[in-house]
N, C-alpha and C positions, 0 to 999 in steps of 0.2 A: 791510218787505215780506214777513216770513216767514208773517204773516198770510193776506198773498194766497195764497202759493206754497201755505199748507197750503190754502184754501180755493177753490182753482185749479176744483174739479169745481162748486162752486154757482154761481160764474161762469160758465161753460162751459153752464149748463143754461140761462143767461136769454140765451145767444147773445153772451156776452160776450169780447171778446178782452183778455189783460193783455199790459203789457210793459212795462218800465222805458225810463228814458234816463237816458245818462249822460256828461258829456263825454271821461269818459279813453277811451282807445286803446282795442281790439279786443283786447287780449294782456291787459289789465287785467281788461276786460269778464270774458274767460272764466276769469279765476281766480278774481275776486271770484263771478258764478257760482254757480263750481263751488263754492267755499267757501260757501256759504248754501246752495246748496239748490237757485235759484230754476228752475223747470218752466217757466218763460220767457221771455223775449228780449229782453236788454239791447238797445236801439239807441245809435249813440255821437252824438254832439252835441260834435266837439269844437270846432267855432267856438260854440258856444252859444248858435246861433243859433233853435232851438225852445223851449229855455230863455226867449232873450228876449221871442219870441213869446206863448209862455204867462204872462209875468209873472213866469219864475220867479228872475230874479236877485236876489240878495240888492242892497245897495245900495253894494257897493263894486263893481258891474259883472262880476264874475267869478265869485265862490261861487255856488251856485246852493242855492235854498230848497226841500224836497221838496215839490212839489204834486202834487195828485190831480187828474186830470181823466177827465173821464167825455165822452166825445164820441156823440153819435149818428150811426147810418148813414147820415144826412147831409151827416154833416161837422160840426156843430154842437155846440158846448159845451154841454154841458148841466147842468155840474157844475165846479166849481170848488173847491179845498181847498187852504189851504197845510199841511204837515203831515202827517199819517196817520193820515186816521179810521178809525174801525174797520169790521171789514168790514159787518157789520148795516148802519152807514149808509149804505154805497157801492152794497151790493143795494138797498135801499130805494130809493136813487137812479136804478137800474135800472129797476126793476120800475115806476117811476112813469111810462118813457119809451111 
């Protein structure tokens, strides 16, 4: 994610908002954070319930698999990734909406 965090302003110019999720606690969130860097906003998932939503559990129902989603101001998925693609493809993704 230190990808993003560095590329936080080319986001921001195509009207993009970022933000992680992650199921640990709020006390975790802001260490982990503050130890990276990141410029913005864990949300916590700790029933892992948007996880499951997006698909992102791993298959023993608990770990969770990093994906990338790209939603429109819709509400609409428009983008799916398990993994972390780099940022060139995630604006591209953008810029297509």
């Amino acid at each position: 994610m230190s990808a993003l965090r560095d590329d936080r302003a080319r986001f921001e110019a195509l009207d993009t908002v970022i933000f992680g999720v992650n199921p640990a606690k709020v006390d975790s969130h802001k260490r982990f954070a503050d130890k990276n860097k990141f410029n913005f906003p864990l949300l916590v998932d700790e029933d892992r319930s948007l996880a499951r939503a997006c698909d992102a559990l791993k298959e023993n129902g608990t770990s969770i698999q990093r994906t990338v989603l790209i939603i429109d101001k819709n509400g609409v998925v428009c983008y799916r990734k398990r993994g972390m693609p780099p940022d060139s493809e995630l604006l591209e993704a953008i810029q297509k909406l």
